[in-house]
Backbone and ligand atoms as CSV (ligand in chain L), in Angstrom:
chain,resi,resn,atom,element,x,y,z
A,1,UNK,N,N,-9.396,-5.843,4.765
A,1,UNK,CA,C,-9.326,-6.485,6.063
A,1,UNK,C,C,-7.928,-6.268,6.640
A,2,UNK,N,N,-7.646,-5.798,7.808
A,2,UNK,CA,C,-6.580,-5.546,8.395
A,2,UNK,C,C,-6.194,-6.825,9.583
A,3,UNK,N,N,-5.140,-7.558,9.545
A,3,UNK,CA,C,-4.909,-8.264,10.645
A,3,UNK,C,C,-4.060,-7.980,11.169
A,4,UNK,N,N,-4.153,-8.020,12.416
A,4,UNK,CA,C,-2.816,-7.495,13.232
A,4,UNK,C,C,-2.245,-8.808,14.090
A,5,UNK,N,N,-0.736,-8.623,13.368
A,5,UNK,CA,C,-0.059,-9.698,14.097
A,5,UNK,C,C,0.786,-9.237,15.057
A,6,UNK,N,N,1.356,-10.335,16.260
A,6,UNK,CA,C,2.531,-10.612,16.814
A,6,UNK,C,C,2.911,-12.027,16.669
A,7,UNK,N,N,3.928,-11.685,17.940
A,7,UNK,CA,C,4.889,-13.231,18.015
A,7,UNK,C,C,3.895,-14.390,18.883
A,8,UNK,N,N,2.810,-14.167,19.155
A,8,UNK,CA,C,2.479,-15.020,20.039
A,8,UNK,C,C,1.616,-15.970,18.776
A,9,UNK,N,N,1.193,-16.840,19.172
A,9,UNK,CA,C,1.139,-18.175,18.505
A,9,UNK,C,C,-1.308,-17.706,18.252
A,10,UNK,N,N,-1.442,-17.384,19.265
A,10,UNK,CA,C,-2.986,-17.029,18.807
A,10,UNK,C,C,-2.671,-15.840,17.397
A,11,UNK,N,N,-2.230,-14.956,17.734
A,11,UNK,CA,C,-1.945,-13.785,16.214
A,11,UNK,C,C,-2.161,-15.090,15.088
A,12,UNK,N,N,-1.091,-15.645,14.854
A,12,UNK,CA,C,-1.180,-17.156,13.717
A,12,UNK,C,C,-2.356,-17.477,13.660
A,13,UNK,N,N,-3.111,-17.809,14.597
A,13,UNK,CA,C,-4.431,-18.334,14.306
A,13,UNK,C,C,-5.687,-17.184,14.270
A,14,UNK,N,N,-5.271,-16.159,14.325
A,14,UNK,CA,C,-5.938,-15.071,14.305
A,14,UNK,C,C,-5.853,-14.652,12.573
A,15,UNK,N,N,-4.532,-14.853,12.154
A,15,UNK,CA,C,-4.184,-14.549,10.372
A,15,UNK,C,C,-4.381,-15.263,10.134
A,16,UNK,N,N,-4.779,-16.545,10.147
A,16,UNK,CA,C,-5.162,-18.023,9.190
A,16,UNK,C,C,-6.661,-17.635,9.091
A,17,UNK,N,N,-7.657,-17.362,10.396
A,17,UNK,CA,C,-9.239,-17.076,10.066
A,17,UNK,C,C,-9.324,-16.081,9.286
A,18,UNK,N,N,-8.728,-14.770,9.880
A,18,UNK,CA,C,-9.107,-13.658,8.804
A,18,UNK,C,C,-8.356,-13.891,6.713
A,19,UNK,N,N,-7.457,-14.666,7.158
A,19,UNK,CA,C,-6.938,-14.926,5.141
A,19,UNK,C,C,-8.126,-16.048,4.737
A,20,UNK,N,N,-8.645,-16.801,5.738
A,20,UNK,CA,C,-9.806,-17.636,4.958
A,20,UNK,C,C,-10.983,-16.565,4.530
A,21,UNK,N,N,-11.463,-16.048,5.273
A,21,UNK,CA,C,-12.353,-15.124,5.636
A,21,UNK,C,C,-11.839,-14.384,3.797
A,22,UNK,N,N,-10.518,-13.900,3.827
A,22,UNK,CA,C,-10.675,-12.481,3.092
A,22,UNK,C,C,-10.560,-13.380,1.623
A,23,UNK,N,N,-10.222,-15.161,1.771
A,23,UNK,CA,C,-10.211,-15.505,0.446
A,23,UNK,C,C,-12.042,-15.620,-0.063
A,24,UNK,N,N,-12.887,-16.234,1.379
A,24,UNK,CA,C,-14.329,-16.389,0.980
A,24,UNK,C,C,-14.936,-15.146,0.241
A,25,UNK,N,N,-14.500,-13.769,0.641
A,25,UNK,CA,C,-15.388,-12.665,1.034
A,25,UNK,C,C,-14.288,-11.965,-0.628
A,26,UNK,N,N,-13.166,-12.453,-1.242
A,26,UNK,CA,C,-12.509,-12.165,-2.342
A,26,UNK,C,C,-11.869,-10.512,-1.562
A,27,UNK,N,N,-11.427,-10.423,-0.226
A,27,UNK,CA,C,-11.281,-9.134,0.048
A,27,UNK,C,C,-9.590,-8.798,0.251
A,28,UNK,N,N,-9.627,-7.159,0.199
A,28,UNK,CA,C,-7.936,-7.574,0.028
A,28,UNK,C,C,-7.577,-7.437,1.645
A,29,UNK,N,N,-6.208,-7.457,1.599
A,29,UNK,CA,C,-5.972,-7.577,3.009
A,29,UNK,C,C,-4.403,-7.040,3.327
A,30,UNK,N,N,-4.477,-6.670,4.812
A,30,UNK,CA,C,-3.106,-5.768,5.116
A,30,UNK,C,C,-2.725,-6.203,6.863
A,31,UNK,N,N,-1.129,-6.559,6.619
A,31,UNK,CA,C,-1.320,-7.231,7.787
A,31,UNK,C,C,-0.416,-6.142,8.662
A,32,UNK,N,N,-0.633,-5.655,9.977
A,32,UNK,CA,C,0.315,-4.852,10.832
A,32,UNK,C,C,0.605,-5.048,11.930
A,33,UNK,N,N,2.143,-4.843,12.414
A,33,UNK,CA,C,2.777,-5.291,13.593
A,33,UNK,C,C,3.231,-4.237,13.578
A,34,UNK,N,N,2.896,-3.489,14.981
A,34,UNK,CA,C,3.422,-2.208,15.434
A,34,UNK,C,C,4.662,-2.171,16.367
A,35,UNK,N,N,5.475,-1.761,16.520
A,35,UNK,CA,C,6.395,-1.741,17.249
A,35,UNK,C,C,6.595,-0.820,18.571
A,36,UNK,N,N,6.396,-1.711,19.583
A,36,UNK,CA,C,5.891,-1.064,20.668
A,36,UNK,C,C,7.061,-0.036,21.284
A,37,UNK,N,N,6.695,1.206,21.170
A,37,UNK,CA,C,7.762,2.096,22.385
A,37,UNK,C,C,8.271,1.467,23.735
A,38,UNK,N,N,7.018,1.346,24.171
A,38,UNK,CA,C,7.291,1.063,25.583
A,38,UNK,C,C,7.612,-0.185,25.956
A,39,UNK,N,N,8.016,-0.953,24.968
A,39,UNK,CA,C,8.823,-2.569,25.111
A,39,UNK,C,C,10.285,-2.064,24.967
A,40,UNK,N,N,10.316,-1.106,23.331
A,40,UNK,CA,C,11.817,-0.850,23.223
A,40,UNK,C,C,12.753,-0.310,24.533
A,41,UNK,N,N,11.901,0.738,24.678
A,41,UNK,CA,C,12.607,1.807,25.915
A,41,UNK,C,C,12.737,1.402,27.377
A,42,UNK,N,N,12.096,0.143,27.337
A,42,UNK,CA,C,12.341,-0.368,28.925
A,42,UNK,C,C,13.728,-0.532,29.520
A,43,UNK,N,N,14.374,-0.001,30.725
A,43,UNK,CA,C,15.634,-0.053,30.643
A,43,UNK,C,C,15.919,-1.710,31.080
A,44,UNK,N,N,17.326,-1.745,30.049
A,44,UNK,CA,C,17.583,-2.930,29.667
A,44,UNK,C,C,18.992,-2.920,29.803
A,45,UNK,N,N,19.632,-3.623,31.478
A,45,UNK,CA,C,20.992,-2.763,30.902
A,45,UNK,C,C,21.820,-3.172,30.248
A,46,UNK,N,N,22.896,-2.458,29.828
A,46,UNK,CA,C,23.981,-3.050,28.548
A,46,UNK,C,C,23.935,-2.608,27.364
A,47,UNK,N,N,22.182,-2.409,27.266
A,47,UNK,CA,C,22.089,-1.982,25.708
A,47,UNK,C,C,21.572,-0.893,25.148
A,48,UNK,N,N,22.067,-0.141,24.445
A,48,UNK,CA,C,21.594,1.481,24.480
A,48,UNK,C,C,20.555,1.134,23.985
A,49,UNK,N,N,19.707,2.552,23.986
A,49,UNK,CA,C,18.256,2.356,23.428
A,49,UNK,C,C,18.100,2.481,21.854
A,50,UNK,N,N,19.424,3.019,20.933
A,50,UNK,CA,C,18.896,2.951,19.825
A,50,UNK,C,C,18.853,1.998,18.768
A,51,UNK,N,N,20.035,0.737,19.682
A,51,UNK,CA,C,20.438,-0.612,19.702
A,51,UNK,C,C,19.131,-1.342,19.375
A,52,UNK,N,N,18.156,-0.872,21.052
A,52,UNK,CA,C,17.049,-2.019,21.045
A,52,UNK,C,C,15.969,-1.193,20.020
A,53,UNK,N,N,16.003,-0.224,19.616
A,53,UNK,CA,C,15.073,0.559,18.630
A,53,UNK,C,C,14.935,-0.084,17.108
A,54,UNK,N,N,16.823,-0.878,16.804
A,54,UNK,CA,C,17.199,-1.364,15.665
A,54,UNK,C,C,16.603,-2.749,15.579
A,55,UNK,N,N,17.048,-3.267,16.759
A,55,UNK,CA,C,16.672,-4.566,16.964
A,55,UNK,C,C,15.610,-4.871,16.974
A,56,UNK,N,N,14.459,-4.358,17.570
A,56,UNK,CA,C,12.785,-4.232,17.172
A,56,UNK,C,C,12.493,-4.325,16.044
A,57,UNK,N,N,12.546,-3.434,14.762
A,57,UNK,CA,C,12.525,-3.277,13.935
A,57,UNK,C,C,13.173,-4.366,13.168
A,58,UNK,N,N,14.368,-5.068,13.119
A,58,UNK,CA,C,14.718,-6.169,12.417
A,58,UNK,C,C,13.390,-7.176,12.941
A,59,UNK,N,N,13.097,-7.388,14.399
A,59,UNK,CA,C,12.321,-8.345,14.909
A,59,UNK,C,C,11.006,-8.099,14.072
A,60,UNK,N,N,10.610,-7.017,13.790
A,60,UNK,CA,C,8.962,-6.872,13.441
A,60,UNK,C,C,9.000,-7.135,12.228
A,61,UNK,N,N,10.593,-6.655,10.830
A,61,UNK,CA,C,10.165,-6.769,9.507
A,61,UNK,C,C,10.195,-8.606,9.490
A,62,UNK,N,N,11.151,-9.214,10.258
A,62,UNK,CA,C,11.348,-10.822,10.085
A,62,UNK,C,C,10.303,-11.604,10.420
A,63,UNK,N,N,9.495,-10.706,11.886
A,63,UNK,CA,C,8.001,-11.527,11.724
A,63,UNK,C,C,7.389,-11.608,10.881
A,64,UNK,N,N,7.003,-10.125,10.161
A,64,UNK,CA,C,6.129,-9.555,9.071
A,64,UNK,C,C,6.743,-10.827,7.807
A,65,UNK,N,N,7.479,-11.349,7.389
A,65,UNK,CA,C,8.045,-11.672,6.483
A,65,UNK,C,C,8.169,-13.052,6.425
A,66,UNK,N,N,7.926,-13.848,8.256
A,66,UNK,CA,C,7.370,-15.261,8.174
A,66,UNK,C,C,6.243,-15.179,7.689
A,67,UNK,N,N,5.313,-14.531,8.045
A,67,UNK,CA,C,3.746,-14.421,7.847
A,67,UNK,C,C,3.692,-14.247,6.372
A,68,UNK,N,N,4.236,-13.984,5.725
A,68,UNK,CA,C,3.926,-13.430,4.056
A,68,UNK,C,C,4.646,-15.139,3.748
A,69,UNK,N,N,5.333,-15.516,3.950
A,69,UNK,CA,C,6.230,-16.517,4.090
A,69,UNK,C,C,5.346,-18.081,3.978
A,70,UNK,N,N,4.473,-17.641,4.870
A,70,UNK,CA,C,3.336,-18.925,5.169
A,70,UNK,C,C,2.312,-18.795,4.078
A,71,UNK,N,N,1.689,-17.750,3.343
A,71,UNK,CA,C,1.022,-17.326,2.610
A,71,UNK,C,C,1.330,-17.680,1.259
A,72,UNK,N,N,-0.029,-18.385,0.188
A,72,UNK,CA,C,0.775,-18.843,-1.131
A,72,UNK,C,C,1.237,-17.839,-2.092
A,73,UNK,N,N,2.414,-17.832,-2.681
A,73,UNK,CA,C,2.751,-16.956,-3.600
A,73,UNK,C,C,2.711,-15.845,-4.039
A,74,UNK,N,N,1.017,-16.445,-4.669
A,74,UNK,CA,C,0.230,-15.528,-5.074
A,74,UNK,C,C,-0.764,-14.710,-4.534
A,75,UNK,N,N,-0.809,-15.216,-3.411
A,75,UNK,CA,C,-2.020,-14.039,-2.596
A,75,UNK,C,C,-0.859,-12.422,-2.451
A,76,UNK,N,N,-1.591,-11.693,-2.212
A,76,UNK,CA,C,-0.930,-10.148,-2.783
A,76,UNK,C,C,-1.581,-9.071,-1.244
A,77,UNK,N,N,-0.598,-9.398,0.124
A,77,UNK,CA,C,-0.931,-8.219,1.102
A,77,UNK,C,C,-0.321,-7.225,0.986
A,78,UNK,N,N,-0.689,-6.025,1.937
A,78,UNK,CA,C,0.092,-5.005,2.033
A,78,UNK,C,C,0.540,-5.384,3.454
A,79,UNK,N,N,1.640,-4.529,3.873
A,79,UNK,CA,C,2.071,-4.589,5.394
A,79,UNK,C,C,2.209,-3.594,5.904
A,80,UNK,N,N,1.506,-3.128,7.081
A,80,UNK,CA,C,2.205,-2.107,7.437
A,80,UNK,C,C,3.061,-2.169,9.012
A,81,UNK,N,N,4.162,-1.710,9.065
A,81,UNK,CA,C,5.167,-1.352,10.172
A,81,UNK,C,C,5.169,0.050,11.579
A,82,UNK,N,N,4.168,0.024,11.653
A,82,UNK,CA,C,4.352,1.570,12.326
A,82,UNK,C,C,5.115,1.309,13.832
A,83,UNK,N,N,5.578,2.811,14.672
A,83,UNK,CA,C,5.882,2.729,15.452
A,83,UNK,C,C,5.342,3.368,16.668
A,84,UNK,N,N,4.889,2.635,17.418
A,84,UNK,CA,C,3.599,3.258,18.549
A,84,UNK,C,C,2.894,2.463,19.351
A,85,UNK,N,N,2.231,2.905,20.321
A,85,UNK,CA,C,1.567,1.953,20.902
A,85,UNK,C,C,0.422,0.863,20.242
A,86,UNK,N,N,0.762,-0.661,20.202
A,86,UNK,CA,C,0.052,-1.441,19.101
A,86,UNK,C,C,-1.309,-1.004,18.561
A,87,UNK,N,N,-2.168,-0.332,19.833
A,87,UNK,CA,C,-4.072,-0.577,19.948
A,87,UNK,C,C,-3.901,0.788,19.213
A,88,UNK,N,N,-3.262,1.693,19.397
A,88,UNK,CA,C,-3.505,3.113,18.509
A,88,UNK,C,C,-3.410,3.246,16.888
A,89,UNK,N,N,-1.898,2.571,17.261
A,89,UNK,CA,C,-1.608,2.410,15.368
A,89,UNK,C,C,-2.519,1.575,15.268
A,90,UNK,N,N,-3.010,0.386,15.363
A,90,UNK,CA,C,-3.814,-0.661,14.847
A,90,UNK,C,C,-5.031,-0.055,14.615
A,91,UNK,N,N,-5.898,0.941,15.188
A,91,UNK,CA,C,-6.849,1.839,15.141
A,91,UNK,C,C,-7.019,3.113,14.130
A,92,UNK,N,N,-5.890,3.808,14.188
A,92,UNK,CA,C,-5.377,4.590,12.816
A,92,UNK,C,C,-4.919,3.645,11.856
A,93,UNK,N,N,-4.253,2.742,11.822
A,93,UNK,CA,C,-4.050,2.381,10.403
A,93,UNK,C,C,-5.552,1.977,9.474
A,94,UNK,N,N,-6.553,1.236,10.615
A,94,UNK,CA,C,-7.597,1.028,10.214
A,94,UNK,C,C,-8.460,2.097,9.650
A,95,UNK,N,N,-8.015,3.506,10.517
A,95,UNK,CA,C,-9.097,4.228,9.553
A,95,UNK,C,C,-8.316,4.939,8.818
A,96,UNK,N,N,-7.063,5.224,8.424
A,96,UNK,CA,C,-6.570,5.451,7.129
A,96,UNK,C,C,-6.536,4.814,6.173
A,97,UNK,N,N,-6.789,3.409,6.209
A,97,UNK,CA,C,-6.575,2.466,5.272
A,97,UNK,C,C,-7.754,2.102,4.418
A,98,UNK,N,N,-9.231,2.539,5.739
A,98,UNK,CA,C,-10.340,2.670,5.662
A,98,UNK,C,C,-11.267,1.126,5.508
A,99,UNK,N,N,-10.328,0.485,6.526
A,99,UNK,CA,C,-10.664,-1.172,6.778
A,99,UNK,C,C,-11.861,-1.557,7.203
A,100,UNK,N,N,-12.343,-2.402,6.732
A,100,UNK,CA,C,-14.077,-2.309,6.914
A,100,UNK,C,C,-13.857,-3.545,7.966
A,101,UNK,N,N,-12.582,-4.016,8.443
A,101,UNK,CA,C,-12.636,-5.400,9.409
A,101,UNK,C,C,-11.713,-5.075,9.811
A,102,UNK,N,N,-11.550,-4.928,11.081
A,102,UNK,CA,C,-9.962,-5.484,12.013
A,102,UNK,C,C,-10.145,-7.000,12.636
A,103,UNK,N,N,-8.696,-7.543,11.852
A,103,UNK,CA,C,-8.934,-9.209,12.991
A,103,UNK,C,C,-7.886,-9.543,13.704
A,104,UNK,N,N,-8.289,-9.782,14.780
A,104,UNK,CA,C,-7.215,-9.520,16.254
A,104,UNK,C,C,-7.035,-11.018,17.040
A,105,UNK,N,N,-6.183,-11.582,17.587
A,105,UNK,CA,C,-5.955,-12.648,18.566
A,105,UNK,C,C,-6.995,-12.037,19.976
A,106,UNK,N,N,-6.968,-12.608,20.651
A,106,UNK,CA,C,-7.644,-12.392,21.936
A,106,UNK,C,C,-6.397,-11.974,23.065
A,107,UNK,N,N,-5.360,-12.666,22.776
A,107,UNK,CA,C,-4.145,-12.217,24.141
A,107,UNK,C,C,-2.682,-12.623,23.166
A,108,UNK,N,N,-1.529,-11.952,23.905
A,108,UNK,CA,C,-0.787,-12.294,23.325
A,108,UNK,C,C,0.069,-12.413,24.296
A,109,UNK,N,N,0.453,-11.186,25.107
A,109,UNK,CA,C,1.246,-11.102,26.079
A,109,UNK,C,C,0.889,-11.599,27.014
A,110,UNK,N,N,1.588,-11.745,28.068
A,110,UNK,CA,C,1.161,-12.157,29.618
A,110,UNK,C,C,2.042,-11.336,30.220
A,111,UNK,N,N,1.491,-12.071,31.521
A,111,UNK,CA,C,2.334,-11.575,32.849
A,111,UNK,C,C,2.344,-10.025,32.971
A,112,UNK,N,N,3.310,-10.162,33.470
A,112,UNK,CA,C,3.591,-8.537,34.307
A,112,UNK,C,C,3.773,-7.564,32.683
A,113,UNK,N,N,4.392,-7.650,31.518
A,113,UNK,CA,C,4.065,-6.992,30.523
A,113,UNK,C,C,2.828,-6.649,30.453
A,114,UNK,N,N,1.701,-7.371,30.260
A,114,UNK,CA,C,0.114,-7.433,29.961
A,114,UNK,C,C,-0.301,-6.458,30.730
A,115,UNK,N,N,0.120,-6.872,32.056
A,115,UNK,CA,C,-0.550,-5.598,33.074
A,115,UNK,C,C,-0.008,-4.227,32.960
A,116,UNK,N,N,1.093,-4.258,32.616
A,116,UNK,CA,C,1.683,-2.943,32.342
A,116,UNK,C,C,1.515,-2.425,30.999
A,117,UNK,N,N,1.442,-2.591,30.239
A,117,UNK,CA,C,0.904,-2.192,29.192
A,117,UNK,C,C,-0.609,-2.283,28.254
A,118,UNK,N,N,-0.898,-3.490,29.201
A,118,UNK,CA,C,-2.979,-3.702,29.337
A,118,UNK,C,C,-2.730,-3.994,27.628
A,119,UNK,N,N,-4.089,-4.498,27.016
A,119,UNK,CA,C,-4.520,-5.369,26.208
A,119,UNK,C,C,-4.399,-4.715,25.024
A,120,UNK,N,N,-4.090,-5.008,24.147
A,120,UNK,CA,C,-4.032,-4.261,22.239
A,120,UNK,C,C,-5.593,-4.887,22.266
A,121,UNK,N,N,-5.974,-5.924,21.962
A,121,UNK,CA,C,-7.319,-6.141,21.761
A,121,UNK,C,C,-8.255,-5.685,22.152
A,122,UNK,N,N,-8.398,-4.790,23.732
A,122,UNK,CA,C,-8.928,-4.474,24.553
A,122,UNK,C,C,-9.077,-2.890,23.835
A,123,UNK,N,N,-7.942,-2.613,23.634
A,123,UNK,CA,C,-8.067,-1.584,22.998
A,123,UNK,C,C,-8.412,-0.857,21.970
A,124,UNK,N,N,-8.363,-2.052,20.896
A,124,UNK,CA,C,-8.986,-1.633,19.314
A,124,UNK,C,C,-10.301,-2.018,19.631
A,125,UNK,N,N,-11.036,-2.877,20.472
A,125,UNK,CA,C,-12.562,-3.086,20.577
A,125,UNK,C,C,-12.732,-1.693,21.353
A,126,UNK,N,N,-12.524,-1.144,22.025
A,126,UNK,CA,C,-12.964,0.454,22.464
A,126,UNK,C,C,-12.901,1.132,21.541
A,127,UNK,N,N,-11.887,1.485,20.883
A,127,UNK,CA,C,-11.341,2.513,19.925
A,127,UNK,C,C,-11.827,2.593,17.875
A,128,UNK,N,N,-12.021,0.999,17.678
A,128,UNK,CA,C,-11.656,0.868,16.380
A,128,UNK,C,C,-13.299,1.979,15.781
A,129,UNK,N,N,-12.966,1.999,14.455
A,129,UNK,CA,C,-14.436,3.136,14.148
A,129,UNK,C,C,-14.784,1.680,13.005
A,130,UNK,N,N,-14.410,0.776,13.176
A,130,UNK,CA,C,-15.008,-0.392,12.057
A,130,UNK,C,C,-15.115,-2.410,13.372
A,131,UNK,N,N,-16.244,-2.738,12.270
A,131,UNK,CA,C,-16.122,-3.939,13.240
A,131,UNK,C,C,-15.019,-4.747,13.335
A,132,UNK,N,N,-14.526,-5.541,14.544
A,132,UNK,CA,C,-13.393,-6.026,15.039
A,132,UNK,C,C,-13.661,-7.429,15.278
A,133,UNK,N,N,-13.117,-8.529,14.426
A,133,UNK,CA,C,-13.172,-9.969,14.801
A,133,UNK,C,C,-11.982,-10.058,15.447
A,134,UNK,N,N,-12.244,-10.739,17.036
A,134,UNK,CA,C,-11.496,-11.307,17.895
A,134,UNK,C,C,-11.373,-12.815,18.017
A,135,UNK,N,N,-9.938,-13.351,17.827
A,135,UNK,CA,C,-10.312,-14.842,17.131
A,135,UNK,C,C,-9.631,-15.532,18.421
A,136,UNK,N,N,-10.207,-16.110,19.363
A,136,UNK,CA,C,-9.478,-17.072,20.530
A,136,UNK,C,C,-9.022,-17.950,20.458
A,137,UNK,N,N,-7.975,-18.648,21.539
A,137,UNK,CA,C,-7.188,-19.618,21.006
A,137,UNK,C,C,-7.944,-20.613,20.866
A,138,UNK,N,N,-7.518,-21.653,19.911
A,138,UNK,CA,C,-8.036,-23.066,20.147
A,138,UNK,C,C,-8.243,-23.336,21.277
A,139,UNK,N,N,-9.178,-24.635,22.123
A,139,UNK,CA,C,-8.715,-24.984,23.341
A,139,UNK,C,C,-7.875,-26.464,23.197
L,1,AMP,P1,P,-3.126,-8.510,23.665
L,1,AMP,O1,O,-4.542,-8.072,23.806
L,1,AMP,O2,O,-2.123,-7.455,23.923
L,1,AMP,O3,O,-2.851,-9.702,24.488
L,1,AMP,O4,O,-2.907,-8.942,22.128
L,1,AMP,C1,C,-3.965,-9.475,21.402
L,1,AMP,C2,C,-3.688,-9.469,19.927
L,1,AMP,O5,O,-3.325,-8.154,19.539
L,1,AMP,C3,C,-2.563,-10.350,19.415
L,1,AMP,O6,O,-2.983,-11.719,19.273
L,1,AMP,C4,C,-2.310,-9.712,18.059
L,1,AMP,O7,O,-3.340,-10.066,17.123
L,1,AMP,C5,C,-2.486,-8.219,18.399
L,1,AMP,N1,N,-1.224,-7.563,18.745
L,1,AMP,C6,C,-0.568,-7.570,19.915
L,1,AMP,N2,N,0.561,-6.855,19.843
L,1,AMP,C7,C,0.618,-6.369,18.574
L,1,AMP,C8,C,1.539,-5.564,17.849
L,1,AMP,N3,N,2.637,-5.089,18.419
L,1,AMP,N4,N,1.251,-5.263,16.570
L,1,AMP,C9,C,0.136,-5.732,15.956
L,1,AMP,N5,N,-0.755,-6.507,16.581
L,1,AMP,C10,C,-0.528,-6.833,17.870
């Protein structure tokens, strides 16, 4: 089972269903946060780009590492880090990994990001070659 996280607060509740899920189902599980190009490279001024390239990357292993963080002990994921647009890697990692589940938040971003870069979820439900649980927020 592959879950794909971010910083937004549904991802969390998106990895809490799928780790129940993969404890019912005894399945293993791999969690990935991709690191978006087109967030890093946005011009940003002041700060060179290989600055915000570094800084991403600290941001994605420290997320990756709350999430293992929240998890008991002993449960045993893999993680993966790639760098690319989220819905693609999240789509290839799935079929290299050969994930029989992708489990996804419903939204993460907003605003004017969202529109400009349109939906990761939106995108692995077009793309993924395995079924995709989309987990919405609480209300
Ligand atoms: P979105 O459709 O872009 O609003 O995001 C929906 C869900 O996609 C989030 O709740 C996460 O589960 C996942 N997601 C978004 N961005 C990333 C990312 N950079 N890496 C991995 N998963 C992501």
């Amino acid at each position: 089972m592959l879950i794909a996280v971010d910083d937004d607060p549904i991802a969390a509740q998106a990895a809490e269903v799928g780790m129940d899920l993969a404890r019912t189902l005894n399945a293993e599980v791999a969690l990935i946060h991709a690191i978006d190009p087109s967030l890093i490279f946005a011009p940003e001024a002041g700060i060179a780009a290989d600055e915000l390239a570094l800084r991403a990357e600290q941001d994605g292993a420290r997320l990756m590492a709350d999430f293992r963080a929240r998890l008991p002990a002993t449960t045993h994921v893999l993680q993966f880090i790639p760098q690319g647009p989220p819905g693609s890697e999240i789509v290839k990692a799935a079929r290299e990994w050969a994930a029989d589940l992708i489990v996804i938040g419903s939204h993460g971003r907003h605003g004017i990001t969202r529109a400009l870069v349109g939906s990761v979820a939106d995108a692995v439900m077009r793309e993924a070659s395995c079924p995709v649980l989309v987990v919405r927020a609480k209300e």
